[in-house]
C-alpha positions in Angstrom: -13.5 19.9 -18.3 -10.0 21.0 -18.5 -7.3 19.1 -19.4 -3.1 19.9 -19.2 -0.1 19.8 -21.7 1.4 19.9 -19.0 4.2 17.0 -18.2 3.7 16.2 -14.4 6.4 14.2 -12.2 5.9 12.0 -9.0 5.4 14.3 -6.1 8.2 13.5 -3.3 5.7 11.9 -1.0 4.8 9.3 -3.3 8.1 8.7 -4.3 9.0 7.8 -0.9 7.4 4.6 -1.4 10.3 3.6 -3.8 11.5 2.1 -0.2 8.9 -0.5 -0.7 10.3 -1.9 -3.9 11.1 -5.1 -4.4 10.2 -8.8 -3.2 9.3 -9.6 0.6 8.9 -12.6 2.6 5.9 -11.8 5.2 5.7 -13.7 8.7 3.6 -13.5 11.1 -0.4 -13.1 11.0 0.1 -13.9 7.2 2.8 -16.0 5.5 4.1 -15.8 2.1 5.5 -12.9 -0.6 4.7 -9.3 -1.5 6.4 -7.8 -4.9 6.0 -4.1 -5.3 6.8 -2.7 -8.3 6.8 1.1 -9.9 4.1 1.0 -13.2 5.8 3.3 -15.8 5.7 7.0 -15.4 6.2 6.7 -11.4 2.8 7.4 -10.7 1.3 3.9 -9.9 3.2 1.4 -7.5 2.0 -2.1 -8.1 1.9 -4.9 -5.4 1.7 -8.2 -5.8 0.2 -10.2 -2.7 0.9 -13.9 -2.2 -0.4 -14.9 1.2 -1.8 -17.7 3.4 -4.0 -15.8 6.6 -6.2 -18.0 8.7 -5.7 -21.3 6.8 -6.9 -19.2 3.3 -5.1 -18.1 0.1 -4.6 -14.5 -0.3 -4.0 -13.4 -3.6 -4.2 -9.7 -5.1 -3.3 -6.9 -6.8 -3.0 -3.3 -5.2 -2.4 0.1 -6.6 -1.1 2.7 -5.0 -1.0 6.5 -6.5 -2.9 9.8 -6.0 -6.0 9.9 -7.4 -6.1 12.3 -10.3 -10.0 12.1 -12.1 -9.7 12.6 -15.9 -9.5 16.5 -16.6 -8.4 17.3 -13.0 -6.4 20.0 -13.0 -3.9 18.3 -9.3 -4.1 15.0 -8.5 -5.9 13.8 -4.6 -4.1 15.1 -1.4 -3.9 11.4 0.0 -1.7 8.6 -1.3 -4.7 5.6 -2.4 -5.1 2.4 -2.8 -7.1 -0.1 -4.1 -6.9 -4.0 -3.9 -8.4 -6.5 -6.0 -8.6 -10.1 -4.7 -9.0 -13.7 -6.7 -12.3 -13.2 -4.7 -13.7 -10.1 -6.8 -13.0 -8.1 -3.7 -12.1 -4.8 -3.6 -10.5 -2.5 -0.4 -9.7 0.8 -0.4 -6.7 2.2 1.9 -4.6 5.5 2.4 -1.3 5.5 2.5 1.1 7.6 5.0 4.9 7.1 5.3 6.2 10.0 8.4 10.1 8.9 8.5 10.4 5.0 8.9 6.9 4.7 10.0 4.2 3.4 7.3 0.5 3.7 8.6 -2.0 1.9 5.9 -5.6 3.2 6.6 -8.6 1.0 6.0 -11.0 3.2 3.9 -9.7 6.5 5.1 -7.3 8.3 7.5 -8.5 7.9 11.3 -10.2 4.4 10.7 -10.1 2.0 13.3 -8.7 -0.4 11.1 -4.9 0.2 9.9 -1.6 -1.1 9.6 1.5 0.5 11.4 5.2 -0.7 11.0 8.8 1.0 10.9 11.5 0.2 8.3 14.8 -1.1 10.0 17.0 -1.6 6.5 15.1 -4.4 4.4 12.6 -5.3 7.4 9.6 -3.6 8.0 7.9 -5.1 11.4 4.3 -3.9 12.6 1.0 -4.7 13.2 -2.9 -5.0 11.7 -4.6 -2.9 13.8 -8.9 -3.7 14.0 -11.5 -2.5 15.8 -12.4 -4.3 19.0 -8.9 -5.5 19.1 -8.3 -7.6 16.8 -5.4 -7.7 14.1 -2.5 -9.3 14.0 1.4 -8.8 14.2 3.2 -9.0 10.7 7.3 -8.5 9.5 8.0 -8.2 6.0 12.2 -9.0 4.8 13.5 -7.9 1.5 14.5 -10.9 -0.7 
């Protein structure tokens, strides 16, 4: 097992996700708020979910970071997630952010089952993508 002194900082691309910070008011599919919110270090965002989809309550917790396995010597190539609902459900999701476009992957990159939206200032408007075409259109405004 090998384990580093070494002091590591956020990598740019996950940084990028500072853009997500903050609470949002989420129409459309799903109503209700999202907080996001960096864990200390930088390493770790946090989300917060507070939602009502298809008549249900939606509550959660996601974190979203790189993977790095105790006595890894780099962290994972893919920004990760995973949520935990009031359910005991978990999901899994990868993160990409190309510009002002955010794709969230179900399970992993490629799924049929993703997000996509593009930032406009503090609104982010796009759509749940799933397979046999469902999903569902959904805008997010900074508070």
């Amino acid at each position: 097992m090998t384990y580093s002194n070494e002091t590591r900082t956020p990598d740019a691309a996950l940084r990028a996700l500072d853009r997500l910070v903050g609470t949002w008011t989420v129409t459309g599919g799903a109503t209700g708020t999202v907080t996001y919110r960096w864990l200390e270090g930088g390493f770790f965002l946090a989300q917060d979910v507070r939602l009502e989809q298809f008549g249900q309550p939606v509550t959660g917790l996601e974190i979203i970071g790189r993977e790095c396995p105790f006595g890894a010597e780099q962290p994972g190539r893919d920004i990760r997630s995973r949520y935990y609902d009031d359910q005991g459900n978990t999901f899994d999701y990868v993160y990409e952010l190309d510009g002002d476009t955010l794709t969230i992957w179900a399970g992993e990159p490629g799924s049929p089952a993703y997000f996509k939206g593009e930032f406009d200032g503090d609104t982010m408007a796009g759509a749940w993508v799933y397979p046999g075409g469902g999903g569902y259109d959904s805008i997010m405004t900074r508070d």
